[in-house]
C-alpha positions as CSV (number, residue, x, y, z in Angstrom):
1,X,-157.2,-56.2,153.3
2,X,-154.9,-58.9,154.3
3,X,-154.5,-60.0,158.3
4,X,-152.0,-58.1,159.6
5,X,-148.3,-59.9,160.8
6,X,-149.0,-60.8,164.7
7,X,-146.7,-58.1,167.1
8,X,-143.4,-60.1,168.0
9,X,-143.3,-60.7,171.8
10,X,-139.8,-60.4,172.4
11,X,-136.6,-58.0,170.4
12,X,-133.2,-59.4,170.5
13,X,-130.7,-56.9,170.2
14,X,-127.2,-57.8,169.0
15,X,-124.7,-55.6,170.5
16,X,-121.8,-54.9,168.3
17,X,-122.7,-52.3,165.3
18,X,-126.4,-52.0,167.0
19,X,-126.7,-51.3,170.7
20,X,-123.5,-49.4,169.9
21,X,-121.2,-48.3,167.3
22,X,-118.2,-50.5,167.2
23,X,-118.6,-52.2,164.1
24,X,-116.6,-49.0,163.3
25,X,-113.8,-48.8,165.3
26,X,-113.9,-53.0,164.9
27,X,-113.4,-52.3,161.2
28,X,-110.4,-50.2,161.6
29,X,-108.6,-52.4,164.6
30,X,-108.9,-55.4,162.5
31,X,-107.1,-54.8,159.2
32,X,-104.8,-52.2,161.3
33,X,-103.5,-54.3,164.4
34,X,-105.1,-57.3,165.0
35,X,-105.0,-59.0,161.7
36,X,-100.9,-58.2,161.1
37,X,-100.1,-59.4,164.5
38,X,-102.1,-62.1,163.9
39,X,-101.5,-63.7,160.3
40,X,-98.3,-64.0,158.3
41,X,-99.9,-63.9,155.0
42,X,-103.3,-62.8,153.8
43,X,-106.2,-61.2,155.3
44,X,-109.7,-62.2,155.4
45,X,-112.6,-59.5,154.5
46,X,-114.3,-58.3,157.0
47,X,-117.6,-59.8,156.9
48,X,-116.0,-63.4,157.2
49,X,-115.4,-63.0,160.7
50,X,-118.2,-60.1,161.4
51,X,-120.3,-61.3,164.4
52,X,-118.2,-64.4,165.1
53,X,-117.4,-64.9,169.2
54,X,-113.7,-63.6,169.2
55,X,-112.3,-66.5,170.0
56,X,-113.8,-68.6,167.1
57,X,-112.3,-65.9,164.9
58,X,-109.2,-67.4,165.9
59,X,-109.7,-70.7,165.0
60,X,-111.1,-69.3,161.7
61,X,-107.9,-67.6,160.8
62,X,-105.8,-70.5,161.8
63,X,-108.6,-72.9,159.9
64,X,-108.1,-70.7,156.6
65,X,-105.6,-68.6,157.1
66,X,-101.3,-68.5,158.2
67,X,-101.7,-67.2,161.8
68,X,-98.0,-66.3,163.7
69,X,-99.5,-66.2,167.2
70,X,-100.8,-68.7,169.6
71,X,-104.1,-68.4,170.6
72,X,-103.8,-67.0,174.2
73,X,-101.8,-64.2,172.4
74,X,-104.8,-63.2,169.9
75,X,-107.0,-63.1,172.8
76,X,-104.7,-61.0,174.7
77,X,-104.5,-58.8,171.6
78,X,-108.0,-59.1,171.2
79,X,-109.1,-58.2,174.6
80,X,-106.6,-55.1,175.0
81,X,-108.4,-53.8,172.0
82,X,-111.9,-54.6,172.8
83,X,-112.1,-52.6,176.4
84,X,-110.3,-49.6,174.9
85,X,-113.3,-49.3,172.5
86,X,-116.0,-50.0,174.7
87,X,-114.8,-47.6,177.4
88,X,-114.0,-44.9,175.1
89,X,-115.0,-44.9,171.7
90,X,-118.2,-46.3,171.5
91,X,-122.1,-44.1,171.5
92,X,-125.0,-46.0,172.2
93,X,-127.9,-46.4,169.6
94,X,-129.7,-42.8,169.0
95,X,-132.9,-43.5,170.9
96,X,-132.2,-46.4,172.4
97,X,-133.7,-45.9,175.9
98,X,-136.8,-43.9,174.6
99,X,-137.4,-47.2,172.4
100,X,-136.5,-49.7,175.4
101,X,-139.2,-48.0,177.2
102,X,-141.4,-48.2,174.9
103,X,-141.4,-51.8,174.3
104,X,-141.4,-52.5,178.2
105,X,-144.9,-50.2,178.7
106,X,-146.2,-52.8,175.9
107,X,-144.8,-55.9,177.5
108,X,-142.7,-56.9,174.6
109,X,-139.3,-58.3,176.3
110,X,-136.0,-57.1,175.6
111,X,-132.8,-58.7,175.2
112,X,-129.4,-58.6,174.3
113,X,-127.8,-61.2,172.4
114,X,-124.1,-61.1,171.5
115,X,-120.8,-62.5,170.9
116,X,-119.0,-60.5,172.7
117,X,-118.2,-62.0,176.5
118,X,-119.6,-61.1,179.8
119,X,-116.4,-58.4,180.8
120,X,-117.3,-56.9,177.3
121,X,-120.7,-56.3,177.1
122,X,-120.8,-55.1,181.2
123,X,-118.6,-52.5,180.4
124,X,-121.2,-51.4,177.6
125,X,-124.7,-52.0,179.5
126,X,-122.4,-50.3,183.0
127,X,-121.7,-47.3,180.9
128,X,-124.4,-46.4,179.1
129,X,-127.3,-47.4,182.4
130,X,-128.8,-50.2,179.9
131,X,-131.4,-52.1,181.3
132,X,-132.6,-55.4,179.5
133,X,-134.5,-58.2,180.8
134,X,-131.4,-60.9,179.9
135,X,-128.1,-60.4,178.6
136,X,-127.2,-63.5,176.7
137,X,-123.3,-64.3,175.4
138,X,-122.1,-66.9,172.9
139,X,-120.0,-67.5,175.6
140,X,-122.9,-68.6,178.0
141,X,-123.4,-71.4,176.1
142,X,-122.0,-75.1,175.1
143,X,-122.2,-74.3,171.3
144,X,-121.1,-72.7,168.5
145,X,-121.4,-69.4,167.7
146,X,-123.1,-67.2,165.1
147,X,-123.4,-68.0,162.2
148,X,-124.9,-70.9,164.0
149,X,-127.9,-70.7,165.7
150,X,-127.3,-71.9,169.2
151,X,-126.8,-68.5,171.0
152,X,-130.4,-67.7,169.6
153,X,-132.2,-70.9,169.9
154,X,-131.0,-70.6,174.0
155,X,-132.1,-67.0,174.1
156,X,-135.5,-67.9,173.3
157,X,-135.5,-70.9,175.6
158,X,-133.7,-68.4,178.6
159,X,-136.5,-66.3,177.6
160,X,-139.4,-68.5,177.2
161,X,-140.6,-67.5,174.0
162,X,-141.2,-69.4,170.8
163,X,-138.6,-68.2,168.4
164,X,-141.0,-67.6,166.2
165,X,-142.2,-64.7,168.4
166,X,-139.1,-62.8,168.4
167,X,-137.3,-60.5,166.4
168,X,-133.9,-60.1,166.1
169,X,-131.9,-56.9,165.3
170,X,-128.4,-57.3,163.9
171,X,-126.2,-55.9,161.4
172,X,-123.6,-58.8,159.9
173,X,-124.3,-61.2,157.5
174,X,-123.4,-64.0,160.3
175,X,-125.2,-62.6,162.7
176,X,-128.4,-62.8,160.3
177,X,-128.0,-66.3,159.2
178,X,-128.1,-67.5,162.8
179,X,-131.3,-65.6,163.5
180,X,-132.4,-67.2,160.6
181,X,-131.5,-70.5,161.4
182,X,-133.2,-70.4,165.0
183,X,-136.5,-69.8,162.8
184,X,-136.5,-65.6,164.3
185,X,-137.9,-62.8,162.4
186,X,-134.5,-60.7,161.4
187,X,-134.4,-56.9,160.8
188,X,-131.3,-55.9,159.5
189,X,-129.6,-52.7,160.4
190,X,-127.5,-51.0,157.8
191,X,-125.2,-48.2,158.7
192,X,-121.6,-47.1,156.9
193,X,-119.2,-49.5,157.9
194,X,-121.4,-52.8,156.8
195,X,-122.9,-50.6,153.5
196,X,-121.2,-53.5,151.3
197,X,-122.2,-56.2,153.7
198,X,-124.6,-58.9,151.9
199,X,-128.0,-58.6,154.2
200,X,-130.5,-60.1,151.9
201,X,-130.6,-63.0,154.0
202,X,-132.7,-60.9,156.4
203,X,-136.8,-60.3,156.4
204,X,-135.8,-56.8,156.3
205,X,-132.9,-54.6,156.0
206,X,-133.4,-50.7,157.6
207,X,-131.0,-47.9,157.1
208,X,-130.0,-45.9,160.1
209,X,-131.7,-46.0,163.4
210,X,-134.9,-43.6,162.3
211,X,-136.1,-47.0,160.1
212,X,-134.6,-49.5,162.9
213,X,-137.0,-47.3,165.3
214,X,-140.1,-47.4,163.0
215,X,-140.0,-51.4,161.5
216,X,-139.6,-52.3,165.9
217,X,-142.8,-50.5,166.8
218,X,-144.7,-51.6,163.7
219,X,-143.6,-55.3,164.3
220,X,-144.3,-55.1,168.6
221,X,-147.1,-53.2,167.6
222,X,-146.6,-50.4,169.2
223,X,-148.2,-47.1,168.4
224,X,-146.0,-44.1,167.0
């Protein structure tokens, strides 16, 4: 028999299209509203700016695209859109606080990890009575965001845990490659609106939350 993979102290949830559903609703407001208020000619797919702090998606789409609006106006835009779907489209993760309770009776430390900004992901964690032992932002930080790896690399020192002890949930392909990059063990969570999305980049990709549920216990170490 071979030694067993040592339990990951710590399980870094990203928010969007994990902790809740918006990926969704994200994929639909994009293409629908954002994206022609936004650009005059083209439009990027989806998993270009999937994961990416909002406001970097900007300066993507003015980077690589013909964008018709000023900044302050996409974040307007942007913003509008974002608290309408947290406050009333969004459901939580099936599970999620049977699982956060789980992995707090065996001391592995749980946090939440996103792009989103503080006003966002308070209306989500508010909402839904989520309690994690750090909440951590792209915006918290003086870096860049995912794909990058900064908003990892400072959750781990926020957290005081070796990146190599944690685990990182998240279901974009930039979201992966920053986990990645800040030397974190990745599950990938698949679900139907990033089916096409290239996840190979992860340790491991599971479909739906009934193999999400089962690849975090094996890799805390906790018992089913």
């Amino acid at each position: 028999m071979g030694t067993p993979e040592p339990a990951s102290r710590a399980v870094l949830f990203d928010m969007d299209g994990v902790i809740v559903d918006s990926e969704r609703y994200w994929h639909d407001a994009q293409p629908e509203h954002i994206f022609p208020a936004t650009l005059a000619g083209e439009y990027p797919d989806l998993d270009e700016t999937t994961g990416m702090n909002y406001k970097e998606i900007y300066d993507y789409l003015d980077a690589n695209y013909e964008t018709k609006i000023s900044k302050d106006e996409f974040i307007e835009i942007f913003d509008e859109t974002a608290r309408e779907i947290y406050r009333e489209r969004v459901s939580l993760l099936d599970g999620f606080h049977d699982l956060r309770d789980d992995l707090a009776a065996n001391d592995v430390t749980v946090a939440i990890v996103t792009s989103a900004p503080p006003e966002w992901h308070g209306i989500v964690t508010e909402r839904f009575d989520i309690g994690v032992d750090a909440t951590i932002s792209a915006e918290d930080i003086d870096g860049d965001g995912k794909p990058a790896p900064d908003v990892y690399e400072h959750a781990a020192d926020v957290l005081g845990i070796d990146p190599a002890d944690c685990l990182v949930v998240e279901d974009s392909k930039n979201g992966v490659e920053a986990g990645k990059r800040a030397g974190m063990v990745v599950i990938a969570y698949r679900t139907g609106p990033n089916s096409e999305t290239d996840l190979s980049a992860a340790d491991v990709v599971a479909d739906g939350p009934e193999e999400l549920h089962a690849e975090l216990r094996r890799r805390t170490g906790i018992e089913n």
